[in-house]
C-alpha positions in Angstrom: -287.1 -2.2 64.1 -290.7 -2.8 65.1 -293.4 -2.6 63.0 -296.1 0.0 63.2 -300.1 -1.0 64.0 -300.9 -0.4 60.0 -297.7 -2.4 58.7 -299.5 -5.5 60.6 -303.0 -4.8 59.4 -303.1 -3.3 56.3 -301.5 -6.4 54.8 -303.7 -9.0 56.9 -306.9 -6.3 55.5 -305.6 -7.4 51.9 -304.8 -11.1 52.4 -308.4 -11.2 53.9 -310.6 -9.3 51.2 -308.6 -12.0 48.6 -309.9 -14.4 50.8 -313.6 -13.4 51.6 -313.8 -12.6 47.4 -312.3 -16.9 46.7 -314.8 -18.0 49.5 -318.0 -15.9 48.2 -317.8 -16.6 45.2 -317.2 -20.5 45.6 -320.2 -20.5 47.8 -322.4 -18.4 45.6 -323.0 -15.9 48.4 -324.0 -12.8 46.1 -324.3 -10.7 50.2 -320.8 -11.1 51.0 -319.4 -10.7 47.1 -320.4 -7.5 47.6 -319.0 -6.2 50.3 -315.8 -7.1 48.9 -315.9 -4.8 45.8 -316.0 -1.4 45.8 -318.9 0.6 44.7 -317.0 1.9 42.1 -315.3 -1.7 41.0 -313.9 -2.4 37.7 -313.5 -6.0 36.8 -311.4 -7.3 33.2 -310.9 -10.7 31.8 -307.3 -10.7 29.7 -307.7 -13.9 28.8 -309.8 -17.0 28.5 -313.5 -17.3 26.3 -314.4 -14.6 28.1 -311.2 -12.3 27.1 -312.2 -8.8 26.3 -315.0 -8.7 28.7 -315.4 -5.7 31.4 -318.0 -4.6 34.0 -317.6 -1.3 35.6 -319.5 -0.4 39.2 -319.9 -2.6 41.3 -323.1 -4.3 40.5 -322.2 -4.5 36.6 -319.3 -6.8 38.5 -321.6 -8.9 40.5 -323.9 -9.7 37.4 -320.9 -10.5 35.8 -319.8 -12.7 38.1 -323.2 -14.3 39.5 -324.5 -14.6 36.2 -321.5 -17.4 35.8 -323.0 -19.8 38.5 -326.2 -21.2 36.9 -324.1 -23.1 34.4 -321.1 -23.7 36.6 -320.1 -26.8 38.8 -319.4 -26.5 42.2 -316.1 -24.5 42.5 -313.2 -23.9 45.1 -310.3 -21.5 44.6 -307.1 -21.6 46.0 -305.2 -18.5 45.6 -301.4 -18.0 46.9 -298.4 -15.9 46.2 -300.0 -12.7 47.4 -297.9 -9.9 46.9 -298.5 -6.0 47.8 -297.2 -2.7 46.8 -298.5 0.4 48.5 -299.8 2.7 46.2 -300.9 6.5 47.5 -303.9 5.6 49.9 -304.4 2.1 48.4 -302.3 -1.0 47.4 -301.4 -3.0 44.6 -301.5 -6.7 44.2 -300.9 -10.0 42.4 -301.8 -13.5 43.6 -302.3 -16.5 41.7 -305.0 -18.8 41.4 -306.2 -22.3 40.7 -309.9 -22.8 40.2 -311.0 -26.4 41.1 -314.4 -27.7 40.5 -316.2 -31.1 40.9 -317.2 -33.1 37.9 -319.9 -35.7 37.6 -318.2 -38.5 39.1 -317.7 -36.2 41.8 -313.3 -36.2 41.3 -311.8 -33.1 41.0 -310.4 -31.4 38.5 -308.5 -28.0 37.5 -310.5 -25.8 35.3 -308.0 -22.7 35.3 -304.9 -21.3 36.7 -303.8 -17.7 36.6 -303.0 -14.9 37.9 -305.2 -11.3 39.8 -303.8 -8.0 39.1 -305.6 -5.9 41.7 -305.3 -2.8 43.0 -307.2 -2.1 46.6 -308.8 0.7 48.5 -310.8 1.7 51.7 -313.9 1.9 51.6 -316.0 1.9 55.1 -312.9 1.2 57.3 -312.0 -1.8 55.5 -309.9 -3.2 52.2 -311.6 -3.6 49.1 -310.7 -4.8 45.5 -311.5 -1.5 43.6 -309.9 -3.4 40.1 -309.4 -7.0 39.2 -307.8 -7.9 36.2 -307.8 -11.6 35.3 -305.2 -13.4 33.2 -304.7 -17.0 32.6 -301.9 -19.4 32.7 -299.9 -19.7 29.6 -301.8 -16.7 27.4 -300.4 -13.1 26.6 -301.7 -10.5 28.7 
């Protein structure tokens, strides 16, 4: 059976939003962060030092998030094992993630692994993350 025009897209929408969000942010581009988020985003940590911590509306989300790059080393994510659920008009994910950044010495090194709980929307014709929750590897959610 062949699939229909939004079985092909909606995932590819998904997969690419996960994307643009790992390459924004990794490049410090506060313009394109935002257009992944939606205006009503909510963003929770579940684990890490920053456990506990939650910004609500989209630009609580991007100070959160921007406000981590004075102090931070350059950065790269990789993120993998994307699944999605529909869910009524939107979708519901999980992907995992390793966050490398550079150290003085200019080797590499991981800083984190874990996992995004997200669940997705539309907003202007395209897919946005509408909730992120973050865990880490090896601590309770």
């Amino acid at each position: 059976m062949a699939l229909g025009r939004a079985e092909i897209e909606d995932p590819l929408g998904i997969y690419d939003v996960v994307a643009a969000y790992c390459q924004a942010y990794d490049s410090r581009n506060r313009e394109e962060l935002e257009r992944v988020f939606s205006p009503d985003a909510t963003l929770r940590l579940l684990g890490g030092s920053s456990r506990g911590d939650e910004a609500r509306g989209r630009e609580d989300v991007l100070a959160w998030l921007t406000g981590r790059w004075p102090s931070a080393p350059p950065c790269l994510h990789l993120t993998g094992n994307l699944r999605i659920t529909p869910s009524g008009d939107g979708a519901e994910g999980t992907s995992d993630f390793l966050f490398l950044v550079r150290k003085e010495d200019g080797s590499l090194q991981i800083s984190n692994a874990g996992r995004y709980l997200d669940r997705f929307a539309r907003h202007e014709g395209r897919w946005v993350i509408a909730e992120r929750a973050i865990t880490f590897l090896g601590e309770p959610v």
